[in-house]
C-alpha positions as semicolon CSV with decimal commas, in nm:
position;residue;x (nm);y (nm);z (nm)
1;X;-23,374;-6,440;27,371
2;X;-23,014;-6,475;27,301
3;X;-22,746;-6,222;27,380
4;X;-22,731;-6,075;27,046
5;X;-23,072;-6,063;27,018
6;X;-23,112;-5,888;27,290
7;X;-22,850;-5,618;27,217
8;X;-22,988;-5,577;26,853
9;X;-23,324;-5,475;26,986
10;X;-23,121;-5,262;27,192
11;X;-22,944;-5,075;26,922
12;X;-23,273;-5,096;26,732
13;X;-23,472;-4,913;27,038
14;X;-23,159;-4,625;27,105
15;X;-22,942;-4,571;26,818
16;X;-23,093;-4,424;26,465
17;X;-23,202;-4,577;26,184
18;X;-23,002;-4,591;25,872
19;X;-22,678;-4,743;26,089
20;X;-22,665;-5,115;26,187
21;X;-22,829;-5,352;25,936
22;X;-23,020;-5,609;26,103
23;X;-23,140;-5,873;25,853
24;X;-23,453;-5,974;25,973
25;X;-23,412;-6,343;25,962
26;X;-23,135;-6,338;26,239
27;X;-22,843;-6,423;26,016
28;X;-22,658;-6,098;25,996
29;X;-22,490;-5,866;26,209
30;X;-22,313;-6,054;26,486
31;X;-22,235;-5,890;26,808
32;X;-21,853;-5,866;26,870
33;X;-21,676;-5,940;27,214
34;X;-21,355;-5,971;27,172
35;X;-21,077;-5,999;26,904
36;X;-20,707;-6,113;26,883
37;X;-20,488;-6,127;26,591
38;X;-20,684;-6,242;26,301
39;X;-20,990;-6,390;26,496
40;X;-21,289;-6,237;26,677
41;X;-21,531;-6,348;26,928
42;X;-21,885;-6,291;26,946
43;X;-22,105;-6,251;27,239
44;X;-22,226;-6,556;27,208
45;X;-21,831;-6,722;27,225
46;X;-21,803;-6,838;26,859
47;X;-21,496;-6,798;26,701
48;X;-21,453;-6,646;26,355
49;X;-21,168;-6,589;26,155
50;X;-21,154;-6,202;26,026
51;X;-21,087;-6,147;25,653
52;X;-21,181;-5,749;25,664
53;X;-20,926;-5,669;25,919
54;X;-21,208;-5,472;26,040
55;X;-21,288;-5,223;25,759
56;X;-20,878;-5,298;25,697
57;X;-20,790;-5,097;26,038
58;X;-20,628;-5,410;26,194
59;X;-20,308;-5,461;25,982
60;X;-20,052;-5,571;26,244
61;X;-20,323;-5,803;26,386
62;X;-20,628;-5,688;26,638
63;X;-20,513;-5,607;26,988
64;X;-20,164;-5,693;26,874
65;X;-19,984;-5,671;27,202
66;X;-19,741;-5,385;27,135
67;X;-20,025;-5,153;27,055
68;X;-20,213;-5,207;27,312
69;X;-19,893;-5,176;27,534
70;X;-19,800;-4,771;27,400
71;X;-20,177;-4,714;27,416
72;X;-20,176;-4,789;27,769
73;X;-19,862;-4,641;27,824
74;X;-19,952;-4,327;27,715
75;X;-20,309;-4,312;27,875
76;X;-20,149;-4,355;28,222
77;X;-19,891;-4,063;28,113
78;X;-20,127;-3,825;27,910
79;X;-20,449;-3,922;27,811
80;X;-20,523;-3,547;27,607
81;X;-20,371;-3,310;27,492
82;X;-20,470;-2,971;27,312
83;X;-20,495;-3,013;26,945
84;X;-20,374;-2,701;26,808
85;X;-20,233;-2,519;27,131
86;X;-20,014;-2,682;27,370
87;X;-19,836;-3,017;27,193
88;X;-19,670;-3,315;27,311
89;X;-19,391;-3,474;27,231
90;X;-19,526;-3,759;27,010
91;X;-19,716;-3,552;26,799
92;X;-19,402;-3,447;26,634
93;X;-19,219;-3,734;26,650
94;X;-19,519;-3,884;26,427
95;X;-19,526;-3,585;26,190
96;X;-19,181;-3,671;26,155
97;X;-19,233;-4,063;26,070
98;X;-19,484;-3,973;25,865
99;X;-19,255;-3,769;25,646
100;X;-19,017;-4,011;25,665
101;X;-19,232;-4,304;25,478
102;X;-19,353;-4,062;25,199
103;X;-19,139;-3,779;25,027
104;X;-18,862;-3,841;25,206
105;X;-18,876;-4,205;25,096
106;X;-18,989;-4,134;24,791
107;X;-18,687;-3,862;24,685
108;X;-18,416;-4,118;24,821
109;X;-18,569;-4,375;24,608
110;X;-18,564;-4,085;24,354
111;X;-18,206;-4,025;24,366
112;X;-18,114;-4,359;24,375
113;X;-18,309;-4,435;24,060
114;X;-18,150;-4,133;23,912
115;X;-17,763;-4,291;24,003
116;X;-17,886;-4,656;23,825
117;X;-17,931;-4,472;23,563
118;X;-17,672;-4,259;23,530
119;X;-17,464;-4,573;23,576
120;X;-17,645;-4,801;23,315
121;X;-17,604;-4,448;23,009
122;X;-17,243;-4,455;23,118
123;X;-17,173;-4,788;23,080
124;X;-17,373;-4,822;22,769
125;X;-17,695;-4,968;22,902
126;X;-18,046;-4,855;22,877
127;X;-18,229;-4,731;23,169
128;X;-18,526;-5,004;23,281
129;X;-18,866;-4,936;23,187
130;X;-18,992;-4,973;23,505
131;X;-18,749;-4,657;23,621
132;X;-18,998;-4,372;23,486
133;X;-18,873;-3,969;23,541
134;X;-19,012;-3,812;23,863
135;X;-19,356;-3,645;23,745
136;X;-19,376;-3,387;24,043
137;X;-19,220;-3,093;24,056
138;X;-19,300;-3,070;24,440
139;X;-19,100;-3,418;24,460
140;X;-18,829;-3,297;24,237
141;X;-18,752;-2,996;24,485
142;X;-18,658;-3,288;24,757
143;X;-18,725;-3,175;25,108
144;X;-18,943;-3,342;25,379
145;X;-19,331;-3,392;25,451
146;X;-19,563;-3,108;25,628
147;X;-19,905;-3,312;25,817
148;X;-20,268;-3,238;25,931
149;X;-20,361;-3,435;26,187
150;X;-20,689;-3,517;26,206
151;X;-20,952;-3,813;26,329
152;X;-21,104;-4,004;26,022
153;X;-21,003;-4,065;25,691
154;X;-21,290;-3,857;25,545
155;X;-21,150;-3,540;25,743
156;X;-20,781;-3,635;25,629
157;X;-20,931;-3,590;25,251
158;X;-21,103;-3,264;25,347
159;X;-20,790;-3,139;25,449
160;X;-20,624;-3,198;25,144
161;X;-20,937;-3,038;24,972
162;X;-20,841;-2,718;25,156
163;X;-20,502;-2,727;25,023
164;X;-20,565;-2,771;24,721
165;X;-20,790;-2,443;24,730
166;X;-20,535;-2,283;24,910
167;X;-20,260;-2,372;24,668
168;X;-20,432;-2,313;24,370
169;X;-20,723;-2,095;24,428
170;X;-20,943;-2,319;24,176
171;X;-21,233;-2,473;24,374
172;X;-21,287;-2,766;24,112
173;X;-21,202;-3,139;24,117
174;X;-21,208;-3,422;23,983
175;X;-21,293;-3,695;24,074
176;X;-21,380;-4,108;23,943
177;X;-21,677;-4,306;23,866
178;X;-21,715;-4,540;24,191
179;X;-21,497;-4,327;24,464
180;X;-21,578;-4,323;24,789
181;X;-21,363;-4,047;24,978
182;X;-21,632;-4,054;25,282
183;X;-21,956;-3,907;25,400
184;X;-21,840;-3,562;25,537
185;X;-22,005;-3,268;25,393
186;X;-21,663;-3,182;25,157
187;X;-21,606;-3,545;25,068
188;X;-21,961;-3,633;25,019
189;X;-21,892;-3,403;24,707
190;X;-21,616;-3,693;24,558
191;X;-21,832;-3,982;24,672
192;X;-21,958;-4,105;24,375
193;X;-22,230;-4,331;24,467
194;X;-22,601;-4,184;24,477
195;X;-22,753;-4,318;24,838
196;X;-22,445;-4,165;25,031
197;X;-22,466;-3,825;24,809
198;X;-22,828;-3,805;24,682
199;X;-23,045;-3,688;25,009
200;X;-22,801;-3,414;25,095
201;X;-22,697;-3,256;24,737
202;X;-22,931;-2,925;24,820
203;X;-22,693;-2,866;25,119
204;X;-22,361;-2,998;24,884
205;X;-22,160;-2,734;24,675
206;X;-22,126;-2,912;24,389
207;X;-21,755;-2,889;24,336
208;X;-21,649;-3,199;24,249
209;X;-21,666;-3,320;23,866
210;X;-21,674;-3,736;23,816
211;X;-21,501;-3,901;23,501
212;X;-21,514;-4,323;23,435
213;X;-21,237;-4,508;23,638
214;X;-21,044;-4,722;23,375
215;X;-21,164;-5,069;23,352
216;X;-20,817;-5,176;23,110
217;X;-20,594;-4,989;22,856
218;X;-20,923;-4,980;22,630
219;X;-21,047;-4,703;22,887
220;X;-20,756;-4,535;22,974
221;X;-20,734;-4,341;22,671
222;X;-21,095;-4,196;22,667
223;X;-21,072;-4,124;23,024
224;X;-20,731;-3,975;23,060
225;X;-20,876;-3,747;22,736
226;X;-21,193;-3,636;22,983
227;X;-20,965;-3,505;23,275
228;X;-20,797;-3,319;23,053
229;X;-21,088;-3,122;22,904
230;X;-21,237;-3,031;23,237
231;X;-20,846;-2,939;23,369
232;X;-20,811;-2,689;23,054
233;X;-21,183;-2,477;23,177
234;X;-20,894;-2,420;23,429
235;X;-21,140;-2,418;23,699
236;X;-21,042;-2,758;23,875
237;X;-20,772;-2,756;24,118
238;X;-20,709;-3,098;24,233
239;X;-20,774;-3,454;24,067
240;X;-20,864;-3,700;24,362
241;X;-20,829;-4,053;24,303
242;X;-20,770;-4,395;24,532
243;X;-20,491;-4,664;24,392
244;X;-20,707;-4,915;24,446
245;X;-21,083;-4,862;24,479
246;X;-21,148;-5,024;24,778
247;X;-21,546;-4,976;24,793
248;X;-21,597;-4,941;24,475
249;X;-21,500;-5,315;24,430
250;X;-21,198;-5,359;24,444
251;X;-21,115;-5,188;24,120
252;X;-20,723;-5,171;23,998
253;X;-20,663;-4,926;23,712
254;X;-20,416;-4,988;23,464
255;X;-20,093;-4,937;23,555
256;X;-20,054;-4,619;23,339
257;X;-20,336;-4,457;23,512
258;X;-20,206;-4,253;23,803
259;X;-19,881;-4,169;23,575
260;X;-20,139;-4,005;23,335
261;X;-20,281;-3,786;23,606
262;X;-19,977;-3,697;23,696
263;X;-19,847;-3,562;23,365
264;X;-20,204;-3,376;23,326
265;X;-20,146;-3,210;23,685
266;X;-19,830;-3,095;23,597
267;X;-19,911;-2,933;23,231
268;X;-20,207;-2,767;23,404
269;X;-20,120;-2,659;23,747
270;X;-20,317;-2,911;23,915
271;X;-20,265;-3,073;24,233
272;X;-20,257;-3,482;24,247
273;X;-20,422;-3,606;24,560
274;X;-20,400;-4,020;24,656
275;X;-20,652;-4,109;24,888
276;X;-20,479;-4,441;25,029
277;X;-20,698;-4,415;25,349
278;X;-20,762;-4,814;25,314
279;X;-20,453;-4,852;25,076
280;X;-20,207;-4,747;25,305
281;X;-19,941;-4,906;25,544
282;X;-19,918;-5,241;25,328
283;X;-20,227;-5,317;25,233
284;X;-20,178;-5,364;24,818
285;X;-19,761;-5,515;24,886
286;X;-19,675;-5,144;24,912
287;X;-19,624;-4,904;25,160
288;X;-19,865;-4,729;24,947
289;X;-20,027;-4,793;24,679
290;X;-19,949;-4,546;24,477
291;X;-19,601;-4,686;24,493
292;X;-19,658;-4,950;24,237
293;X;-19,711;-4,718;23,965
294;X;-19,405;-4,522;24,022
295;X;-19,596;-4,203;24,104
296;X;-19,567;-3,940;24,396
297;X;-19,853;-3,743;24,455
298;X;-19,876;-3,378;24,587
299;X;-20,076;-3,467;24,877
300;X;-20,158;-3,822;25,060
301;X;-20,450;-3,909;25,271
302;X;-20,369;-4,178;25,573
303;X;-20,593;-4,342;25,820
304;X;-20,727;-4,737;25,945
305;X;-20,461;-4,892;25,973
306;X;-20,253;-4,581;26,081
307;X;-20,281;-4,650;26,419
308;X;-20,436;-5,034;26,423
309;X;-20,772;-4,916;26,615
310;X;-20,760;-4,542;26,754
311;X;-20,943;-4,271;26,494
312;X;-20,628;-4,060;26,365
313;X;-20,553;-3,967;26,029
314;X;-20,322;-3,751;25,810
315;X;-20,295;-3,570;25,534
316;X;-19,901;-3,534;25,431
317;X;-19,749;-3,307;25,148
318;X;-19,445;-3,165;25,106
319;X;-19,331;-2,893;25,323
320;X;-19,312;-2,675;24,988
321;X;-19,667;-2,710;24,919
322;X;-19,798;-2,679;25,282
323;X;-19,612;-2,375;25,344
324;X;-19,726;-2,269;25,043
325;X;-20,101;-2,327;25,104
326;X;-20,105;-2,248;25,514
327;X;-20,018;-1,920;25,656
328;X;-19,792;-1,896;25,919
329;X;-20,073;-1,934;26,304
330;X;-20,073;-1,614;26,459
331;X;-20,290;-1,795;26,724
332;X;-20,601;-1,926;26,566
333;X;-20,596;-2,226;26,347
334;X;-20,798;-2,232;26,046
335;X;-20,807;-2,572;26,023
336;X;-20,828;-2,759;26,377
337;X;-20,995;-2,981;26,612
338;X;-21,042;-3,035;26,977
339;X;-20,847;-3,407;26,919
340;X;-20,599;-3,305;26,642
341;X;-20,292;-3,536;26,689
342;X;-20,436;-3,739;26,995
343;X;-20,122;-3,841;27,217
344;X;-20,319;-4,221;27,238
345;X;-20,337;-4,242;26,849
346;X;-20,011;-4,123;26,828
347;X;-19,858;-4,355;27,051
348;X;-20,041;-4,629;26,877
349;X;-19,919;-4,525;26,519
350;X;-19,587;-4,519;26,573
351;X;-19,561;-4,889;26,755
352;X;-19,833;-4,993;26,445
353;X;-19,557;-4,856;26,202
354;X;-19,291;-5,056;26,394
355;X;-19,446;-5,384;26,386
356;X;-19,505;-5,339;26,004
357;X;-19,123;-5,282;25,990
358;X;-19,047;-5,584;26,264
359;X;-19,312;-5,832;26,094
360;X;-19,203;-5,765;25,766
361;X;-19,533;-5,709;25,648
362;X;-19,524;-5,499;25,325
363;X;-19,347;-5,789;25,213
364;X;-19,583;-6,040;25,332
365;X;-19,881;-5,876;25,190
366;X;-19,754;-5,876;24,871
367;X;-19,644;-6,252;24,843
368;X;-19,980;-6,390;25,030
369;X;-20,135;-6,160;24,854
370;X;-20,034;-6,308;24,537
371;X;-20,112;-6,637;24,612
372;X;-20,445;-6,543;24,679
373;X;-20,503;-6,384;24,353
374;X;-20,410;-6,689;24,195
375;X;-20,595;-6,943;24,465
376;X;-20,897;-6,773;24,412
377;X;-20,867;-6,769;23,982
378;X;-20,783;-7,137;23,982
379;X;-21,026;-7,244;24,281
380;X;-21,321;-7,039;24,079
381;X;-21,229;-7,130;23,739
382;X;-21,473;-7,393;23,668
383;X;-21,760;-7,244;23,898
384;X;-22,133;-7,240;23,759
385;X;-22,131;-6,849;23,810
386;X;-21,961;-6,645;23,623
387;X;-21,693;-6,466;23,835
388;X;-21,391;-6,195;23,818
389;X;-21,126;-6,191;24,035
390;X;-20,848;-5,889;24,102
391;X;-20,671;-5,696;24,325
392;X;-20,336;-5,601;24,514
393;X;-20,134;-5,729;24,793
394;X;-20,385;-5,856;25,060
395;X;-20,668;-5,616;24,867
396;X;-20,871;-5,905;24,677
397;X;-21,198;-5,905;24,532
398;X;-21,401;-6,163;24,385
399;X;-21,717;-6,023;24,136
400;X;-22,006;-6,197;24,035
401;X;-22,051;-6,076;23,654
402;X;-22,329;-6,277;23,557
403;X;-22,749;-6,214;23,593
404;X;-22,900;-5,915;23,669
405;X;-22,779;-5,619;23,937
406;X;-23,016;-5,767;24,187
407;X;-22,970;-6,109;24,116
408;X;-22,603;-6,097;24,157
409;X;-22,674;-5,891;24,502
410;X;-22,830;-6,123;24,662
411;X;-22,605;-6,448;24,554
412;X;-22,269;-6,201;24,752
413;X;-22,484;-6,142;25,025
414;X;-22,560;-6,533;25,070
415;X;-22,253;-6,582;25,013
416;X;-22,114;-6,380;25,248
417;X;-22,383;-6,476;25,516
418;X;-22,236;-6,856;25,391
419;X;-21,917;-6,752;25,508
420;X;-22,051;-6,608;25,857
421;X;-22,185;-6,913;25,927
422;X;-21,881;-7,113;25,845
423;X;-21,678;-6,872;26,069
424;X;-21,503;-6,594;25,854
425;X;-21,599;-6,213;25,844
426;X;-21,623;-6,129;25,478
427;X;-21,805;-5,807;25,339
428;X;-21,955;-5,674;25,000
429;X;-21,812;-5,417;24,821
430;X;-21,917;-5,246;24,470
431;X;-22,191;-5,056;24,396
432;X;-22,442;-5,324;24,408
433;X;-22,297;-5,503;24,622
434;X;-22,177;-5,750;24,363
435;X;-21,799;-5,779;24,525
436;X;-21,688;-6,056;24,755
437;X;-21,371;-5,871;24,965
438;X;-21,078;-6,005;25,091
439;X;-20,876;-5,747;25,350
440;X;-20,710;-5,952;25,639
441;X;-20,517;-5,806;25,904
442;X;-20,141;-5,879;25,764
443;X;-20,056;-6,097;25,989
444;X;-20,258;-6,373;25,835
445;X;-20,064;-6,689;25,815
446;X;-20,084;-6,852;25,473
447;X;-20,313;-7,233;25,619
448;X;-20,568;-7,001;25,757
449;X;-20,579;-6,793;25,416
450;X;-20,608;-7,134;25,254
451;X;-20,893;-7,268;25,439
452;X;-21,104;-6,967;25,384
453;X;-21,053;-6,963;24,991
454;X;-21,121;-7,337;25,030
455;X;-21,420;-7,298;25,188
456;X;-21,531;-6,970;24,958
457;X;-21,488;-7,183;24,647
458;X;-21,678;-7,468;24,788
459;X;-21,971;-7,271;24,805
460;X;-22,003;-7,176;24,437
461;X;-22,064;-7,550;24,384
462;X;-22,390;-7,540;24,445
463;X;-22,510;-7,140;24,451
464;X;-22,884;-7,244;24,354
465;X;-22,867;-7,438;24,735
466;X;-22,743;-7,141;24,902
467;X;-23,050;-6,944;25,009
468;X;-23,196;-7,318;25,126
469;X;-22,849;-7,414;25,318
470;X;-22,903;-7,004;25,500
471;X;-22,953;-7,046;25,854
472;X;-22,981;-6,848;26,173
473;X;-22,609;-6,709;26,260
């Protein structure tokens, strides 16, 4: 019996059912070891070259040596701390840097906009379309960031949930067609899909209200016209939506979308929550993504590649709107947690943020990023399957559009198990499955994004070969 073998019939003896998938014919999961930059071991010593950046957590590269270095630094200094009684030192500087990269950002960028334009009326110019008016009147107030620590992205989206309620004392919202906001008992009501929501809906409370995601401008009409019926019951307090939709297949609305939601949150006292819990810290060739459309939200969700492998995440409005929403502690949190703010994950999100600054890689995401776009469209143009291919930044995804739900399943999963065997982590995404995804860590260097989409494409020369070419990983 071979190592992973051995510690799959491990997992399958101790942990629960319903976790690990273990493909009975031996050629999925692997076992990981070890992992470095954009590679990973398995237990068995094969090498394999990571295009998930691990659920997108590993940004600035797996183990990337200044990480590790504050991790450790701060372990041998102070390993805990006490969430929501006695601080440390780094929990505010990262509440702080946190603030920094959103609405403080965000209203200098603001106010610079404002000047260009100023300039271009007075000398007789037009103001560029792509300069739109600020759409929140939270934003438009200036002032800094307020943040919630907490430990996965699911609770960072809960939190903003609460504020919402808080704020607006509507317990309504809205949420899209294909959204997953995680498995938590308050998010599990915005998770669209049926097997994460279905067996528990007795125990959910049924707040949350779905509409279609726009597919193109054709959409965007119908659906912006839907939000706006349930926002005038005047029961819905918050519209939830991800940039990107990163599990839902790596869907991109148009780019009107989010500004929509934004004028409909204004007109009916609604607040405008971004979940950019995968979309964050570069991902899409943005800080955010939200920051392609030209839109600030009331209230942003953070986590993955927050900290580049430690479980903290944040939800960040502006101090307005928090202090609004959250009394003042007269020594009992409402909303806490034994690990809220972790001086570890701290340490490791503010040297993560740094080498994202030092590496450039906002900037790189969104060139390589591009090229992949296109590398894929040309390399898959003349394939014998029917494909689509879209996405932001290093935030690709290839669909299979062709054949039946189940058909098209189980051509991504052989080609994805294709991939494994040729040495790159790949993963499905989309409700069926139907979505090959590309999320490196950042750091990717453009040759070893180019062998991967050569070998991808390859395979699609011969799909009906696949399932016989399927070996033992």
């Amino acid at each position: 019996m071979t190592r992973t073998a051995a510690i799959l019939e491990q997992l399958r003896r101790y942990e629960s059912r319903n976790i690990t998938f273990v493909d009975p014919k031996g050629s999925w999961p692997i076992v990981w070891s070890r992992a470095r930059g954009v590679h990973v071991w398995d237990v068995e010593g094969r090498k394999y070259l990571d295009l998930t950046a691990a659920f997108g957590v590993a940004a600035a590269g797996h183990a990337n040596p200044r990480v590790i270095r504050a991790a450790q630094r701060q372990m041998g200094q102070l390993l805990h701390a006490m969430g929501d009684v006695h601080p440390h030192a780094l929990k505010a500087r990262l509440a702080r840097t946190l603030s920094e990269l959103t609405f403080e950002r965000w209203a200098q960028e603001l106010a610079a906009n404002r000047t260009h334009s100023a300039t271009r009326r007075s000398s007789g110019g037009r103001t560029p379309k792509h300069v739109s008016p600020e759409r929140s009147a939270h934003a438009r107030a200036g002032g800094h960031g307020k943040v919630i620590f907490c430990n996965s992205g699911f609770e960072a989206v809960e939190a903003a949930l609460k504020t919402a309620l808080l704020v607006t004392k509507k317990a309504g919202v809205i949420a899209f067609e294909g959204a997953y906001h995680g498995t938590g008992y308050g998010t599990l009501n915005t998770t669209h899909r049926q097997e994460f929501r279905g067996p528990f809906r007795s125990q959910l409370a049924a707040f949350g209200q779905f509409v279609p995601f726009p597919a193109g401008t054709v959409d965007l009409d119908r659906v912006l016209t839907r939000v706006q019926q349930r926002l005038r019951r005047r029961t819905v307090g918050a519209v939830l939506v991800e940039p990107v939709q990163a599990r839902g297949g790596i869907r991109v609305a148009p780019p009107s979308f989010l500004a929509g939601l934004r004028d409909l949150c204004n007109e009916h006292e609604a607040l405008l929550i971004v979940d950019e819990v995968f979309t964050g810290f570069g991902r899409t060739g943005a800080w955010f993504g939200c920051d392609h459309f030209g839109v600030r939200p009331d209230l942003i969700c953070l986590g993955k590649a927050l900290t580049g492998g430690f479980p903290l995440s944040a939800c960040v409005g502006t101090a307005r709107l928090m202090d609004a929403a959250w009394p003042l502690c007269q020594g009992e949190a409402i909303h806490t947690s034994t690990y809220l703010g972790h001086p570890v994950g701290c340490a490791m999100a503010m040297a993560q943020i740094d080498e994202i600054k030092r590496g450039d890689l906002v900037a790189h995401s969104r060139d390589l990023g591009a090229w992949l776009l296109t590398a894929l469209q040309s390399g898959l143009a003349g394939a014998p399957i029917r494909t689509s291919v879209r996405g932001l930044g290093l935030m690709v995804g290839v669909e299979i559009t062709e054949r039946k739900e189940a058909h098209v399943t189980r051509q991504t999963w052989m080609l994805i198990k294709q991939m494994l065997h040729r040495g790159y982590l790949i993963l499905p995404e989309g409700a069926h499955g139907q979505v090959a995804a590309f999320t490196p860590p950042l750091v990717i260097r453009p040759a070893q994004l180019a062998g991967a989409v050569q070998t991808f494409c390859e395979l699609f020369d011969g799909p009906m070969r696949l399932s016989r070419r399927e070996g033992r990983v």
